[in-house]
C-alpha positions in Angstrom: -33.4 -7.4 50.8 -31.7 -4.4 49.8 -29.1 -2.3 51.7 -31.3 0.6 52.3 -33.9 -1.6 54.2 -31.9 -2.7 57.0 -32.2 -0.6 59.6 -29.6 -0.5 63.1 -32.1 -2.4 65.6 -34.2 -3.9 63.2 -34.8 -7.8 63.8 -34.7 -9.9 60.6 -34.7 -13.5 59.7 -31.4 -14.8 58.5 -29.8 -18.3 57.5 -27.2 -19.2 59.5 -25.3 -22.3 59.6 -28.1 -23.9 58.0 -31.1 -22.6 59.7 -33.4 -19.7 59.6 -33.0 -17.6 62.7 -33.8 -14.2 63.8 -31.4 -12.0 64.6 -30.6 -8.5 65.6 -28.9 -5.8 64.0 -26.3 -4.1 66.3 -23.7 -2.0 63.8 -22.8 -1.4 60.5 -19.7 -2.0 59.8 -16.9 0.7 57.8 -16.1 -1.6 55.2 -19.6 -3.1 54.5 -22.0 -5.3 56.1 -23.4 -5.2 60.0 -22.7 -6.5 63.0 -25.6 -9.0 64.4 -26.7 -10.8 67.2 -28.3 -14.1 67.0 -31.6 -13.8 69.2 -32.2 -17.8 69.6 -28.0 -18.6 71.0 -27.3 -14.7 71.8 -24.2 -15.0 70.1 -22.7 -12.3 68.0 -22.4 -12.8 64.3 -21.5 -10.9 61.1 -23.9 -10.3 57.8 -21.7 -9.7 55.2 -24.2 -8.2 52.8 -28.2 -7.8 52.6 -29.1 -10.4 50.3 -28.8 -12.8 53.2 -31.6 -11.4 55.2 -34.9 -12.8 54.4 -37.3 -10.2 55.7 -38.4 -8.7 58.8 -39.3 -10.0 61.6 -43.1 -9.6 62.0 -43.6 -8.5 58.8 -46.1 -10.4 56.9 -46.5 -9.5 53.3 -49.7 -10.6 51.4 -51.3 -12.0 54.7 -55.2 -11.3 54.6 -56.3 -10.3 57.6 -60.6 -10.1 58.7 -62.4 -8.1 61.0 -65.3 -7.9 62.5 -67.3 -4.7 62.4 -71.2 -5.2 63.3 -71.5 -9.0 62.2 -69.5 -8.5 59.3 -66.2 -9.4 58.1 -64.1 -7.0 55.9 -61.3 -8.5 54.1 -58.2 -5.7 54.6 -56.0 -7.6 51.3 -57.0 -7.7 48.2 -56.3 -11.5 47.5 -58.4 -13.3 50.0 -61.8 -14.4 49.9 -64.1 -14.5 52.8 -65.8 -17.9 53.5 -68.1 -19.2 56.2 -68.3 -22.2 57.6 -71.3 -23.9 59.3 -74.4 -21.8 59.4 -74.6 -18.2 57.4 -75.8 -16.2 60.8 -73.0 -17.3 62.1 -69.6 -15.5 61.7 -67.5 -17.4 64.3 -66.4 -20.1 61.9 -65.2 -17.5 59.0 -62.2 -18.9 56.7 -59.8 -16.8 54.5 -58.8 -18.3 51.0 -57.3 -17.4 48.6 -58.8 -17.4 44.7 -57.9 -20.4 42.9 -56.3 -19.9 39.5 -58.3 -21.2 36.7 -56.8 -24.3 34.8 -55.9 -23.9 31.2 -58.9 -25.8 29.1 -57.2 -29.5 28.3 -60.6 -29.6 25.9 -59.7 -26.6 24.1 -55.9 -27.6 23.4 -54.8 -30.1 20.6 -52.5 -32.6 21.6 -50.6 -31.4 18.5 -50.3 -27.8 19.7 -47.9 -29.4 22.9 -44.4 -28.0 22.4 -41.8 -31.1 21.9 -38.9 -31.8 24.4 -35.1 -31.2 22.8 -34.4 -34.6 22.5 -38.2 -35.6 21.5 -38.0 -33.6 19.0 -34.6 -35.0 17.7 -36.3 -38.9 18.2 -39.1 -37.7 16.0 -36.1 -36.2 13.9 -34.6 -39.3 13.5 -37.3 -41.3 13.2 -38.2 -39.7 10.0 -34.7 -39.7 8.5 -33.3 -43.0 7.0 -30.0 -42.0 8.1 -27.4 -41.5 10.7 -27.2 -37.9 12.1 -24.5 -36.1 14.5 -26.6 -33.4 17.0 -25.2 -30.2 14.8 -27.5 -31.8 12.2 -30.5 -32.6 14.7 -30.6 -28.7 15.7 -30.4 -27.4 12.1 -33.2 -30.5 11.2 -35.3 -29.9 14.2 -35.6 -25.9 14.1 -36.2 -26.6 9.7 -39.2 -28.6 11.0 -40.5 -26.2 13.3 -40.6 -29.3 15.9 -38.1 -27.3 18.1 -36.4 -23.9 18.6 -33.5 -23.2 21.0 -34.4 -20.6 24.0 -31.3 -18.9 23.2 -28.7 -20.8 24.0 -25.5 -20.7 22.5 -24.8 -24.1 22.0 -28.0 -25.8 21.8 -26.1 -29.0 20.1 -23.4 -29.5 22.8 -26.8 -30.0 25.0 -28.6 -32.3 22.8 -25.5 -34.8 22.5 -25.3 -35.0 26.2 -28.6 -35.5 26.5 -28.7 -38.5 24.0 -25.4 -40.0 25.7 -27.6 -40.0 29.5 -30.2 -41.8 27.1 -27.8 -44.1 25.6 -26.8 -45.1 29.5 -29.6 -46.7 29.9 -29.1 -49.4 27.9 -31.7 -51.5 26.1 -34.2 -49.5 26.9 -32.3 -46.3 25.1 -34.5 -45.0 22.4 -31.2 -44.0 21.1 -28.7 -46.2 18.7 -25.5 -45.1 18.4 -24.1 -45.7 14.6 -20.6 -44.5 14.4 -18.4 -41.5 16.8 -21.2 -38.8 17.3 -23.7 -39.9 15.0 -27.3 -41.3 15.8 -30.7 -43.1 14.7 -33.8 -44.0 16.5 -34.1 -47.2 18.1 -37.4 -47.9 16.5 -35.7 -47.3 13.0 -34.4 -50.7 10.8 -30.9 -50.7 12.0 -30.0 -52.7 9.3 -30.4 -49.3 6.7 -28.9 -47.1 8.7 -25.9 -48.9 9.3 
């Protein structure tokens, strides 16, 4: 929430000590923040700033509501559907829902056209190169390929290496073979080569 939506008296839901309650707002105090009282223990607490309310009590956003005006129900949101259920003369057994987003079309998408993982996309690194690499090398490799490009990070290598040391924890079934002090092959690659 934002400063200028609390209002002096206004009940809003709050976190406090771990659970959402609703309290009251009482006063605001001179140096910033309000004065509250929790409505479920009736004890007095303080809200330092607004970002801890969660919304107004009562007030329910994005809610569709029906009614019934001569046998028919109006939807008063614009994202809910009107369904009945049971027989169509009857409107007792009405349901709200709300439109279904359609699925992206698996058929239409190539399996090549999936965007590759950081660290896939340094295992398919590797497993084209005949030797060792350190992850500086990986980046510059994978983002030549086109098989990756970094989101914007600043140092997209410092990532990849820890992400290959969590693989390299795992032991034999690492898909990750460490070579010499920061430098790496695949573990499907003839060891004996790279080495």
């Amino acid at each position: 929430m934002k400063k200028a939506e609390v209002k002096i008296g206004g009940k809003y839901y709050a976190n406090v000590s771990g659970s959402r309650c609703e309290i009251r707002i009482d006063a605001e105090k001179p140096r910033g923040g309000w004065d509250a009282t929790n409505l479920a223990t009736g004890k007095k607490i303080l809200i330092k700033s607004a970002q801890r309310l969660q919304g107004e009590v009562g007030a329910r956003r994005g809610r569709a509501k029906a009614t019934n005006e001569s046998n028919e129900f109006a939807v008063e949101n614009e994202p809910a559907t009107v369904n009945s259920v049971g027989s169509e003369s009857s409107t007792a057994g009405a349901v709200l829902t709300k439109p279904r987003k359609p699925k992206a079309s698996t058929e239409t998408a190539d399996a090549g056209d999936k965007r590759l993982s950081c660290i896939a996309a340094a295992l398919k690194v590797l497993s084209e190169s005949a030797t060792p690499m350190n992850a500086q090398e990986l980046i510059a490799a994978m983002q030549g390929k086109g098989y990756w490009t970094s989101p914007g990070g600043v140092t997209p290598h410092a990532t990849l290496y820890s992400a290959i040391l969590r693989e390299l924890a795992k032991g034999d079934t690492s898909r990750f073979v460490k070579t010499s002090r920061g430098r790496f092959i695949a573990a499907n690659a003839n060891t004996e080569v790279a080495r």
